[in-house]
C-alpha positions in Angstrom: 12.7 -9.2 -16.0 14.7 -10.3 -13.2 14.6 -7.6 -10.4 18.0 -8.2 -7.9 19.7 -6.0 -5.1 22.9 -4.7 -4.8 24.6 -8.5 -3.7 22.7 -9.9 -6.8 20.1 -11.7 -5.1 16.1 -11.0 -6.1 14.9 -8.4 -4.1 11.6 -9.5 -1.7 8.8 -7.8 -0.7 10.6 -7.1 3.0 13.3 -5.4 1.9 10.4 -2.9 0.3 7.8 -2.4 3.0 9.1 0.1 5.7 9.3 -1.6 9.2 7.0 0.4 11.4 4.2 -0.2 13.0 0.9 -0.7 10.3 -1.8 1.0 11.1 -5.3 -0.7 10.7 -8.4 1.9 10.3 -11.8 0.9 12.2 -14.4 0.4 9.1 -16.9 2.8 10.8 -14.5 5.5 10.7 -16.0 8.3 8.3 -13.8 9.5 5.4 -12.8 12.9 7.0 -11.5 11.8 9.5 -9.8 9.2 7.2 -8.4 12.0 5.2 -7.0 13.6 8.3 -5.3 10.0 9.6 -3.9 9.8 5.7 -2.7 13.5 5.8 -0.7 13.2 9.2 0.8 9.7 8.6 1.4 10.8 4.6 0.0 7.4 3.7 -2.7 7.0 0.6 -3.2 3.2 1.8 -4.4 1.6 4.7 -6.0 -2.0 5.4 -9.3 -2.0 6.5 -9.4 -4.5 10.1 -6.8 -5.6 12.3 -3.3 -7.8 11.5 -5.5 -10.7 12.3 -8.1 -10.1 9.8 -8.9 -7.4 7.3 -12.4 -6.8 5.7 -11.0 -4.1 2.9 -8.2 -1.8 1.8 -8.6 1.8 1.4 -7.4 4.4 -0.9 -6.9 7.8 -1.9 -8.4 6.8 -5.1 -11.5 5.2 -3.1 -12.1 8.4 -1.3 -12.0 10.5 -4.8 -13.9 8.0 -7.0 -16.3 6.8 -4.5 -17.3 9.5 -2.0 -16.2 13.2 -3.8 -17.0 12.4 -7.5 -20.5 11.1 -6.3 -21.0 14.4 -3.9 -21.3 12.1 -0.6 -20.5 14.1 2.6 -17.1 12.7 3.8 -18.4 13.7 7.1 -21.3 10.7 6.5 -19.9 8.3 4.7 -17.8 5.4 6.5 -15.0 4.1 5.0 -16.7 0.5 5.2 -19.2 1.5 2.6 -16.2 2.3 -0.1 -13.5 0.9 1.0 -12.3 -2.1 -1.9 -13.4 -5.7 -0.4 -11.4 -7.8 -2.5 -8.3 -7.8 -1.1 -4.9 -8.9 -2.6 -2.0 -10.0 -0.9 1.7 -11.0 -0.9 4.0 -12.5 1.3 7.2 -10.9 2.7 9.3 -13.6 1.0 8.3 -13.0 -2.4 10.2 -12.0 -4.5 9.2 -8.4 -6.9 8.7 -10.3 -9.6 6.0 -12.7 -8.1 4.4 -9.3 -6.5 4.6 -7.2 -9.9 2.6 -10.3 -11.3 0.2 -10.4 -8.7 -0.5 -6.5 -9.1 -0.9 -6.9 -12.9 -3.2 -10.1 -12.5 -5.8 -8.4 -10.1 -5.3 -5.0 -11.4 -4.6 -3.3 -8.3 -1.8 -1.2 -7.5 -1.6 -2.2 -4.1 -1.0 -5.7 -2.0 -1.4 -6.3 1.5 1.8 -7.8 3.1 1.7 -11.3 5.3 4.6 -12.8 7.1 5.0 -16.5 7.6 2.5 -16.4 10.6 -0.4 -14.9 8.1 0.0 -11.6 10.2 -0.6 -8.5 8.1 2.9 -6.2 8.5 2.1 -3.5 6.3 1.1 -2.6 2.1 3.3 -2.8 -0.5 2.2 -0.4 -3.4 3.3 0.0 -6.7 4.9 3.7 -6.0 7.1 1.4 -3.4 7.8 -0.4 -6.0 8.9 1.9 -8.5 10.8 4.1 -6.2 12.7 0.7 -5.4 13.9 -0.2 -9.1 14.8 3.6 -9.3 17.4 2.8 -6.4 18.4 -0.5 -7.0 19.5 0.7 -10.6 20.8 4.1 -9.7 21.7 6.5 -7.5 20.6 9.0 -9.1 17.1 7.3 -8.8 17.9 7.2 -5.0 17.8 10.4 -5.3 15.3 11.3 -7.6 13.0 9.2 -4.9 13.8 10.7 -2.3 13.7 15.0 -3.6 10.1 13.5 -4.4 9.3 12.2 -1.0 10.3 15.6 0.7 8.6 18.4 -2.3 
């Protein structure tokens, strides 16, 4: 499926990440103090490192899975010892296509960004992804992304 904008050219990954800042967590933070960084910047993903390198990704779905369901005290646990390792990236120039592939060949839902420099700019995940189609198609979608961003 060919994936295009509004002048009919494939959308890219850039045109999907937001432009701020990306914020890189310290592996021996602990994972309270992880929820409260994800909480006040109402972000589920962050890479795990700085935009030179990264050593992980974590999740929302890492702090359920690997620290709560197992009854390990948030206060405790650093996100280094669950954060995901294997890391899966993207470039800002690919096209949606290319990225959707990627996602479905590592089964992850989530891709760290690189620009031509190898710099980490931010996570592309597969919510972004969705909420873009849903514009790109419709208005309506716009909008249906957007009432869901602010509930």
């Amino acid at each position: 499926m060919k994936f295009e904008n509004k002048n009919h050219a494939p959308i890219k990954i850039r045109e999907i990440i937001s432009g701020g800042n990306t914020l890189f967590l310290n592996p021996g933070l602990n994972i309270s103090e992880l929820s409260k960084i994800m909480q006040l910047q109402e972000v589920s993903v962050f890479p795990v490192g700085n935009e030179n390198k990264v050593s992980g990704i974590i999740t929302e779905r890492d702090v359920i899975v690997r620290v709560l369901a197992k009854d390990l005290d948030p206060h405790q646990t650093l996100v280094s010892e669950v954060m995901s390792q294997d890391i899966a990236s993207c470039s800002a120039n690919d096209n949606l296509e290319d990225a959707i592939d990627k996602m479905y060949q590592r089964r992850v839902s989530n891709l760290v960004v690189k620009n031509n420099y190898d710099k980490i700019i931010g996570v592309v995940s597969l919510k972004d992804i969705i909420q873009q189609i849903a514009c790109e198609n419709t208005k309506k979608g716009c909008l249906k992304a957007y009432i869901k961003d602010i509930v």
